[in-house]
N, C-alpha and C positions, 0 to 999 in steps of 0.2 A: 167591492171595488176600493172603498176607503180604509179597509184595514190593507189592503195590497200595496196602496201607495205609503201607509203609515208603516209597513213594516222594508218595504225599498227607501225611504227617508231613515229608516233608523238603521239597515243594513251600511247605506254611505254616510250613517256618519260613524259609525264602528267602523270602518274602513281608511277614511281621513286618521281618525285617532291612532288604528294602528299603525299609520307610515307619518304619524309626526315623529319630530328629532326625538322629542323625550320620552315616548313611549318607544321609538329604535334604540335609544340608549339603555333602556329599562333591560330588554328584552336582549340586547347585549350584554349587559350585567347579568343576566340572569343563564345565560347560558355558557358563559365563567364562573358562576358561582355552582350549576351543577355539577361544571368538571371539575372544578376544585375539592369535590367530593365531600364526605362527612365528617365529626368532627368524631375524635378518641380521647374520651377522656386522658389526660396527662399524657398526652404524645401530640395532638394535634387542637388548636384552637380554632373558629374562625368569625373573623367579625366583618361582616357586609356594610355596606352607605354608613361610613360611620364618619360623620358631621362633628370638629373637635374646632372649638375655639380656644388660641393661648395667645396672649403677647397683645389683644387685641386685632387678630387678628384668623379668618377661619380656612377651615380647611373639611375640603368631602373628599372622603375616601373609601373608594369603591368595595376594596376589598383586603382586610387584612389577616395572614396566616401566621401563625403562632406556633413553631414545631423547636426540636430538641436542638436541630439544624441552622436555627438563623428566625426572623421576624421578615417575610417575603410581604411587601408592599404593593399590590397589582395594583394598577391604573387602566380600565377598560375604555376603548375606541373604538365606537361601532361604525365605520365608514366604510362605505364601499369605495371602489375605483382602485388606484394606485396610491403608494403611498414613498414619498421622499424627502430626503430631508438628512441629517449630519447631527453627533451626538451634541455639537455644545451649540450648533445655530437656534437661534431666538426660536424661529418658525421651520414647520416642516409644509408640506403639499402636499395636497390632495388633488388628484388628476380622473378626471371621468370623460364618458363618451368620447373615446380615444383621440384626447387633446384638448378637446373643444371646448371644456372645463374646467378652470383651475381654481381653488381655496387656499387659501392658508390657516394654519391654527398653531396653536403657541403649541411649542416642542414638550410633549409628552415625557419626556425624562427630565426637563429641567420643573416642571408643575409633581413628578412623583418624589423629586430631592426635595420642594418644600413640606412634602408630607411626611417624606423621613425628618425631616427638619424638626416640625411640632412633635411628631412622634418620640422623639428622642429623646424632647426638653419632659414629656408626660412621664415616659419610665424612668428614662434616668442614665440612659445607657446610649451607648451608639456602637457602629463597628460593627453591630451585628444583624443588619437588615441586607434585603438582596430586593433590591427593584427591578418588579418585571412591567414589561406593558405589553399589552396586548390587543393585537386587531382581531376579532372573528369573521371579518367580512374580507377586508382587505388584503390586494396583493400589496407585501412590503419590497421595494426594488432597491434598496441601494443596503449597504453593512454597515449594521451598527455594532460597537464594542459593548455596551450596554444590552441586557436583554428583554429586547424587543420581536416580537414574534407571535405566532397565531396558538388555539387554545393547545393544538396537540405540543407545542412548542412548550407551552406556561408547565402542560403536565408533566412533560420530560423535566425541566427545570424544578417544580416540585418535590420530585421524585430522587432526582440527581442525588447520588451518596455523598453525602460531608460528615464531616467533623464537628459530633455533641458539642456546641457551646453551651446550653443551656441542661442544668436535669430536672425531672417532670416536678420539682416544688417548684421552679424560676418559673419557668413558662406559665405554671396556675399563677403565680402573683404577676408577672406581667397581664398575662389575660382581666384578671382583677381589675390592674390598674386601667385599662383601657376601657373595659365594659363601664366602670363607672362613668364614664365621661360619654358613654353609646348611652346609656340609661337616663343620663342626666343631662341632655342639651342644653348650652347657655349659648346659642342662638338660633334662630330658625332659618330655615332654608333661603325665605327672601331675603334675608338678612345676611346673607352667607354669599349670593349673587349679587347684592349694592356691593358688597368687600371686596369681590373680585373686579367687577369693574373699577371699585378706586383704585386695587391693588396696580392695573394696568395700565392707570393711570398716572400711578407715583412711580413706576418704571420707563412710562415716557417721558416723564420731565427728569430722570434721573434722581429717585430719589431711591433708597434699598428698601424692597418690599418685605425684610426680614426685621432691622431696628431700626427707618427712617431717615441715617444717614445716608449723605450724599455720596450719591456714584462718581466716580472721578477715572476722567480718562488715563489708563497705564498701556505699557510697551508689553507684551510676551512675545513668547517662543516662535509664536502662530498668528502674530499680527497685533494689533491694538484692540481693548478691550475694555468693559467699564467695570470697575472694582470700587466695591466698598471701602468707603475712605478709616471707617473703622477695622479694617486687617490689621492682626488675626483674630480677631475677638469676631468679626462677621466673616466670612467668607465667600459671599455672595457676590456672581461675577455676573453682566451682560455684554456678549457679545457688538462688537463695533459696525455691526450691519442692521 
């Protein structure tokens, strides 16, 4: 009778763990990481959770491909429900039990641009990354111009024929340069979640989560907006909402 109860205590908590956020996040990543497929020596690279601090500042990145094609940035979102939200708004939405639910989370395409951001200052280059995100779970309801989309969508954009930028020496020294910095973490994960909260923290007083300088309210095309007072040298915009 008492192994019966010790092994239903240890069934729910195996059960709990597999529906917390981070092992649903895990398990999201990890079923982008099988479609993402394998890798080919000097045609295809790929580097999973890869945790880069520069500038003082860090960055996790779920998943990154290395092809003759371009440097594809994925950012995985394992959410269920609906999902909406506009390419340059701060926050997107999350919608469950038809309404009755709603979240917000900071906008998936403006968190994969600072990835390309670090990313760029490590190799050396820019111009030539494609940011995707991706939900596995979720329906996505409104268009993005960015590519945003579920895993059969990531594969197609994978796959999509372009134009060699890169030939199979570039890509081995890009991969080079970045596994160094996967091999070699100069900070740890806790360390990596204190930076993001400061991070959203110097975004709400306005300060640039890129080089510190102050955000300062400008006029565009599309309304008012907060821009880095260091343009063009920073680029870094937030949204007036």
């Amino acid at each position: 009778m008492n192994s019966i109860i010790v092994i239903s205590i240890l069934l729910a908590c195996i059960i709990i763990f597999l529906k917390s956020p981070k092992m649903k996040g895990r398990i999201g990543e990890f079923r982008v990481s099988f479609n993402i497929g394998k890798e080919i020596p000097n045609e295809k690279y790929i580097i999973n959770d890869l945790l880069l601090f520069h500038e003082g500042k860090s960055y996790q990145i779920d998943h990154v491909v290395i092809k003759q094609t371009g440097i594809f940035v994925i950012e995985t979102k394992n959410y269920s429900g609906f999902i909406y939200g506009k390419d340059k708004m701060r926050y997107w939405t999350q919608v469950l039990n038809y309404g009755k639910n709603k979240y917000r989370f900071y906008n998936p395409i403006l968190q994969n641009k600072n990835h390309i951001y670090a990313l760029s200052k490590i190799i050396g280059k820019k111009d030539c990354f494609i940011s995707i995100i991706v939900f596995p779970k979720a329906q996505i309801m409104t268009h993005f111009s960015e590519k945003v989309g579920s895993i059969s969508d990531m594969k197609k954009w994978l796959e999509q024929k372009r134009d060699n930028i890169f030939d199979s020496s570039e890509i081995n020294e890009i991969y080079k340069k970045i596994i160094i910095h996967k091999n070699n973490p100069k900070i740890t994960s806790q360390e990596h979640i204190k930076n993001i909260h400061k991070l959203q923290q110097n975004i709400k007083e306005n300060i640039c989560p890129r080089c510190n300088n102050k955000l300062i309210l400008k006029e565009g095309k599309y309304g008012d907006f907060y821009g880095c007072s260091s343009y063009p040298n920073c680029k870094f915009i937030k949204n007036n909402n």
